[in-house]
C-alpha positions as CSV (number, residue, x, y, z in Angstrom):
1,X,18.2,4.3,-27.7
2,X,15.7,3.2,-24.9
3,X,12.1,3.7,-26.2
4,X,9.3,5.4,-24.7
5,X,7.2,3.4,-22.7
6,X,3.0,4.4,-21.9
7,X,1.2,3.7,-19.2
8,X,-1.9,1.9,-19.0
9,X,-3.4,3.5,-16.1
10,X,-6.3,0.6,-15.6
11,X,-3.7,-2.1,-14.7
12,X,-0.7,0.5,-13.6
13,X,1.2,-1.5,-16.1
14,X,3.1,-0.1,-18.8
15,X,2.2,-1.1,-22.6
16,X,3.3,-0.3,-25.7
17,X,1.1,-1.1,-27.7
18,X,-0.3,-4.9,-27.0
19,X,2.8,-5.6,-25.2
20,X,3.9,-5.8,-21.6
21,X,6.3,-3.6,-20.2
22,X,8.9,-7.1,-20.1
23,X,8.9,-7.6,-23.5
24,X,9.4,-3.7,-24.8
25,X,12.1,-3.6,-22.7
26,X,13.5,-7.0,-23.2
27,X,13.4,-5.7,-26.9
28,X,15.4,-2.7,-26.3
29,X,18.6,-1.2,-24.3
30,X,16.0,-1.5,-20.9
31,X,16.9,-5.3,-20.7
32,X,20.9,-4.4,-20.3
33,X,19.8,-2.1,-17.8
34,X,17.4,-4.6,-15.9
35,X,20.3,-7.4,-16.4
36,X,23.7,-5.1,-15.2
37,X,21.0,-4.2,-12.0
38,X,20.8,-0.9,-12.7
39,X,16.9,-0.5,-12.2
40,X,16.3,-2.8,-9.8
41,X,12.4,-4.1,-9.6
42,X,10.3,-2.7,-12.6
43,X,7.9,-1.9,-13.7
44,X,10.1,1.1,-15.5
45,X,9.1,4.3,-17.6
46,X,11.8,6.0,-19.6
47,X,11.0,9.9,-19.2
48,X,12.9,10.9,-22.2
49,X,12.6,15.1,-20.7
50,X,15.3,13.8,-18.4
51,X,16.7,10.9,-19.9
52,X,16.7,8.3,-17.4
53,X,14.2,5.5,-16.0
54,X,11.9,6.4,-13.7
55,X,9.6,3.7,-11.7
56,X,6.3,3.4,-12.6
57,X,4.3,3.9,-9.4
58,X,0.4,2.8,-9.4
59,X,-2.7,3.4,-7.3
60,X,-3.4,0.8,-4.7
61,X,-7.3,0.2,-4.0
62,X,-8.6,1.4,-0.8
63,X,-9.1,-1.7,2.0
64,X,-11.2,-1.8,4.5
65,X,-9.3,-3.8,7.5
66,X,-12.1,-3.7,9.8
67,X,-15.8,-2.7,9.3
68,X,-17.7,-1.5,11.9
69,X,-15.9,-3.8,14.6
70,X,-17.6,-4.3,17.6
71,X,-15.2,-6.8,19.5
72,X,-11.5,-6.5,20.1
73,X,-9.4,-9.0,18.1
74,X,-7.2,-8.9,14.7
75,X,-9.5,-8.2,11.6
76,X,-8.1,-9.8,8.2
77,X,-4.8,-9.6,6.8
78,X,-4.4,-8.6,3.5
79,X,-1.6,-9.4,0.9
80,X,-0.1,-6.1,-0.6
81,X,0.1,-6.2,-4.8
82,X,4.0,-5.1,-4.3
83,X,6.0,-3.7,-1.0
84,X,4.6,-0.3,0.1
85,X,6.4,1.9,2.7
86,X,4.1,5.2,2.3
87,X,0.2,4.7,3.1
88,X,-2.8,6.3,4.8
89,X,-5.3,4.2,7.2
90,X,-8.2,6.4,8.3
91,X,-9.9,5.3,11.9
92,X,-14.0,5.5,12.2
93,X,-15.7,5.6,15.6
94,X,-19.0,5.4,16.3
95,X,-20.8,5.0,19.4
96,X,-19.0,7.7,21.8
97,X,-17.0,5.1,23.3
98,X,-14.4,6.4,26.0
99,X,-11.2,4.4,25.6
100,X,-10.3,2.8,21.9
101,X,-6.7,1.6,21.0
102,X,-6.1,0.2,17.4
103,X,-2.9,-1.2,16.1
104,X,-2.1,-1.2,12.4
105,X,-0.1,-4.4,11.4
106,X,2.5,-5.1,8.8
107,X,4.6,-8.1,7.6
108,X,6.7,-8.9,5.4
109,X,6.2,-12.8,5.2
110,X,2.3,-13.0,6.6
111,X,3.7,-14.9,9.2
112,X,5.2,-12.8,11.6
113,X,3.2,-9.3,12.2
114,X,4.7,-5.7,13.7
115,X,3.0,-3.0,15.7
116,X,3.8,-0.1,12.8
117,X,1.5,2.7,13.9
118,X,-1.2,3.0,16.9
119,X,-4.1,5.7,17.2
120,X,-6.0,6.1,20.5
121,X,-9.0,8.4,18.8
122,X,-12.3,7.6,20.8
123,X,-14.1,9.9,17.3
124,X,-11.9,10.0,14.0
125,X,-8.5,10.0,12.9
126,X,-6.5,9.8,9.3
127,X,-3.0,8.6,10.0
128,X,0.3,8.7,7.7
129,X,3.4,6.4,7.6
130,X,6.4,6.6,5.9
131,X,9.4,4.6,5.5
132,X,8.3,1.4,6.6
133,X,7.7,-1.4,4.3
134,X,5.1,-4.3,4.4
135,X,3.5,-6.9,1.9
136,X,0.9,-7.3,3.8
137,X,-1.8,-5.3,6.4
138,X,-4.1,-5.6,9.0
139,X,-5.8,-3.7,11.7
140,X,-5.8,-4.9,15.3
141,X,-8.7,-3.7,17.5
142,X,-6.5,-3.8,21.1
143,X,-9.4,-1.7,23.0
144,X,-13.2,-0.8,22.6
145,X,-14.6,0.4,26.3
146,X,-17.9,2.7,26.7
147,X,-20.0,4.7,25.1
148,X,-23.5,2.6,23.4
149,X,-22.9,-0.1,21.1
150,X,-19.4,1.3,19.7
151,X,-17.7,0.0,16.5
152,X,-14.6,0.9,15.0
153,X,-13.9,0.8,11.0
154,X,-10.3,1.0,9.7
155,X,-9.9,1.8,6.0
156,X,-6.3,1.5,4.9
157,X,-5.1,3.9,2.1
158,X,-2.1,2.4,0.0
159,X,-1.0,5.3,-2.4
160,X,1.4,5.8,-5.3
161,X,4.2,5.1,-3.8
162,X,7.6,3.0,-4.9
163,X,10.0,0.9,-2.9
């Protein structure tokens, strides 16, 4: 029988006990299930209500892409702790300007970047995107015209989610 499994909220890791999720379930029938590929990627939770694994989905910390921007360009690019394909990024404008166009970026390799959602908000904005998976992020300020001394802030908003 496959054993419960807790979750450790802190790391979004399960635990039993002083043990990582690997070794519980390379101790029990979770290891077969790993090996014959019927999880896939763990982290895994056996929910014994309905007697399957589940994924164990975790909180990703909020990232702030750009801060208070003031020229166009690419801000930072941030390595992801595991693929997402759900998320949040919230746009901050201030300074009235009349034209703003910002570009939120994914990859998968770091290398090679994608337009994956745009926002032309000249005051505030919290977008949503589903379905499409990056490792990594980064905002893109394409457009800043107008308005006195105008900065843009882009706040990215990785949530539970699993691949």
């Amino acid at each position: 029988m496959k054993q419960k499994i807790s979750i450790q909220k802190i790391a979004g890791l399960a635990v039993k006990g002083e043990e990582t999720w690997e070794s519980v379930l390379d101790a029990g029938e979770g290891k077969k299930d790993i090996d014959q590929g019927l999880l896939g990627n763990g982290p895994y939770i056996f929910d014994e209500e309905k007697s399957l694994w589940q994924p164990i989905t975790c909180k990703f910390p909020t990232l702030t892409l750009l801060d208070n921007v003031t020229e166009t360009g690419v801000g930072d690019s941030f390595e992801l702790p595991r693929v997402f394909k759900n998320y949040a990024w919230e746009i901050i404008i201030a300074g009235n300007p009349s034209a703003v166009e910002v570009d939120l970026e994914g990859s998968i390799d770091g290398t090679n970047w994608f337009v994956i959602d745009t926002s032309y908000t000249i005051t505030k904005e919290l977008r949503y995107v589903s379905d499409k998976q990056i490792a990594y992020v980064r905002a893109n300020l394409i457009t800043l015209e107008g308005g006195t001394s105008p900065s843009v802030t882009v706040i990215f908003r990785g949530g539970a989610s699993s691949v």
